[in-house]
C-alpha positions, -999 to +999 in steps of 0.1 A: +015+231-094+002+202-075+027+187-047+027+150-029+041+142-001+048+103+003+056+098+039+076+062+044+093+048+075+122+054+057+123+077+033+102+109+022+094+121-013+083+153-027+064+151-060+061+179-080+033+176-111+021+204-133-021+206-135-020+174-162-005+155-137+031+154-151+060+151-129+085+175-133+108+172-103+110+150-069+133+145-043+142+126-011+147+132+024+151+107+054+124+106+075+124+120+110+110+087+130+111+098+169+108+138+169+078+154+161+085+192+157+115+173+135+093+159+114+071+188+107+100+214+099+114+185+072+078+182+055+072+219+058+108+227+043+100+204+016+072+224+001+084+255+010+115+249-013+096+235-042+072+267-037+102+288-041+118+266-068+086+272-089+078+309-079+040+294-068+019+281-038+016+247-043-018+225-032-005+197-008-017+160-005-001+138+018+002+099+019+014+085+051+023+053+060+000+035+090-033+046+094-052+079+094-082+074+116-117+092+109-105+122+129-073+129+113-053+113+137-022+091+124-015+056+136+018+044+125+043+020+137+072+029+116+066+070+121+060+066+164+066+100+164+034+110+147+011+087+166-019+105+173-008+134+157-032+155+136-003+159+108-026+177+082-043+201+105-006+213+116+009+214+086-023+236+072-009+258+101+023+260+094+021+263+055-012+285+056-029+262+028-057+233+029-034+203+036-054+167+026-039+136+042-049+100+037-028+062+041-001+057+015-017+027+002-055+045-003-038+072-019-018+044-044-054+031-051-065+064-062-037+068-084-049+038-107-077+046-108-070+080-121-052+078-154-038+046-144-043+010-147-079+012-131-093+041-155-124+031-166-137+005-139-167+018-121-153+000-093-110-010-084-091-022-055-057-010-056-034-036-032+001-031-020+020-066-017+056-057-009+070-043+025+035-050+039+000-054+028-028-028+020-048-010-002-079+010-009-115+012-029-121+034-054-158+040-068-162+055-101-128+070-103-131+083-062-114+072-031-139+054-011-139+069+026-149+046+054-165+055+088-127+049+104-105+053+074-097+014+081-111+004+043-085-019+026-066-036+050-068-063+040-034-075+051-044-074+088-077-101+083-069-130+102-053-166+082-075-187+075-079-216+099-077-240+072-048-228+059-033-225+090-042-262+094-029-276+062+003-263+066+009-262+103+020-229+105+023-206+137+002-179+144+024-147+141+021-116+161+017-086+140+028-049+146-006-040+145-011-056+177-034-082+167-024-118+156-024-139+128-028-110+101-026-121+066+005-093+062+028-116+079+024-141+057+017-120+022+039-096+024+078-098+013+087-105+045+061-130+048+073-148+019+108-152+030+095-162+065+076-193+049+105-200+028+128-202+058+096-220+077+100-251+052+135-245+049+144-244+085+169-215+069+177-186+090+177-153+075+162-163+045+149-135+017+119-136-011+148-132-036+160-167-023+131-183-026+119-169-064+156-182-075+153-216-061+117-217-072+127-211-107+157-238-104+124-258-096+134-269-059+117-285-041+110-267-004+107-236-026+081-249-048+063-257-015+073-226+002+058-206-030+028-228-031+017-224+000+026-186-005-002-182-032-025-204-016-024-179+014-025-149-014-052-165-031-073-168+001-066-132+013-076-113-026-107-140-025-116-122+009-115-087-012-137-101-038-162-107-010-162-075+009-159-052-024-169-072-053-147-049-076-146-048-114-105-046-117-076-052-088-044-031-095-011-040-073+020-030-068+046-032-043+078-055-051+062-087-047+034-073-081+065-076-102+072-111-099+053-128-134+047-162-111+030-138-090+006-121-120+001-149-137-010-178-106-029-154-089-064-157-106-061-197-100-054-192-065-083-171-058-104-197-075-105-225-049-116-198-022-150-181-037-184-193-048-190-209-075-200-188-103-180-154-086-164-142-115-127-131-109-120-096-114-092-086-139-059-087-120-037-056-136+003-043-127-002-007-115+007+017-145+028+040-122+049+017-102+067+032-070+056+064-082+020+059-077+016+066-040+032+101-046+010+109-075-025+098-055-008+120-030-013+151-054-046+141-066-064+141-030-046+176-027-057+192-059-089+175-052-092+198-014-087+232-038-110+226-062 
């Protein structure tokens, strides 16, 4: 049996998959946020009780949310209590087993592009457009691993200064620390901020927005508009760095068909011409994905 571990700000979920990669169990568990020996015993506990609900010694891959640097070492805004943590190296210790780890989004990417909607493409981005924004590079059906384990962030390039311009929006301070990242404005979030931006709304939501878009109003036609033209901007950027053959997303925001369907002619204004658009796919495993890439990088460590 192969296990993932999909480690959220939230929530954490066990995965269990037999050696074809079907999923025969799961399960939840808070996640332990501000305690770090807390947060070990309620990953280790996890795997212990699906090794002794399946009689075996699971492989372990983890995805965690934030970043994973080139030495191991987690970066994470939502999990504090892991910051600088070497989470795979102590959980090899506590579980006595290879333990691989990588960023939730990276392992998403590799997902698709095993035995999902990336199979076949020498080369996919996988792209996350929902709580925030991020992905990962696969090359011939393998997770592409970069000097600083940074590759596919693509939510935290700067706006664009002319699209900054032509719709006089503020620069926004990110989590990351830096300002003006592209997540703030792609995300979920960052759609419901523009829509309250044009609005002057308080507390507005994406789900607002979409609704009055589809009643056709006005500020949220704007609101959207603007929305893609950032969007379009931001996966023109990834067609630059990575030139890649297919780009798979999920997250919420992937499910929307205005979404799916404007993407490709909002990328358009922002390349070359004669840059051919990569095909621009749904992921086949939904919120399920991360998990399952999860198990992958682990069964890959064993083999």
């Amino acid at each position: 049996m192969i296990y993932g571990l999909d480690v959220g700000g939230t929530k954490t979920e066990i995965a269990i998959f037999d050696r074809n990669l079907n999923k025969v169990d799961s399960w939840r568990i808070a996640t332990p946020k501000l305690n770090y020996p807390l947060f070990l015993s309620a990953l280790t506990d996890m795997v212990l009780e699906a090794d002794r609900k399946f009689d075996v010694v699971g492989s372990l891959g983890v995805g965690m949310v934030g970043v994973i640097d080139s030495m191991g070492r987690s970066l994470s805004a939502n999990v504090p209590c892991a910051n600088g943590k070497l989470i795979a190296d102590d959980l090899t210790k506590l579980l006595q087993r290879p333990v691989a780890i990588s960023n939730d989004t990276r392992c998403f990417a590799l997902s698709e592009a095993a035995g999902g909607a990336g199979e076949g493409y020498a080369r996919m981005f996988g792209a996350i457009i929902g709580t925030g924004a991020a992905g990962g590079l696969c090359v011939n059906g393998e997770l592409y691993k970069s000097a600083n384990g940074i590759a596919g962030e693509y939510g935290h390039h700067p706006i664009g200064a002319h699209i900054q311009q032509k719709y006089k929006l503020p620069i926004l301070s990110c989590g990351c620390g830096l300002v003006g990242c592209l997540e703030k404005y792609i995300s979920g979030p960052g759609l419901a901020y523009l829509y309250g931006f044009f609005s002057e709304k308080e507390n507005a939501t994406a789900h607002e927005c979409i609704e009055a878009y589809r009643k056709k109003e006005p500020i949220a036609i704007k609101a959207f508009s603007c929305y893609m033209d950032i969007l379009g901007s931001s996966f023109a950027s990834l067609v630059m760095d990575y030139d890649p053959d297919v780009i798979v997303i999920g997250g919420g925001i992937s499910q929307l068909d205005e979404v799916l369907l404007t993407l490709p002619s909002a990328i358009r204004p922002h390349l070359f011409r004669g840059v051919n658009i990569p095909v621009i796919v749904r992921a086949k495993f939904g919120d399920s994905s991360g998990v399952r890439g999860a198990a992958i990088l682990g069964s890959q460590l064993c083999n």
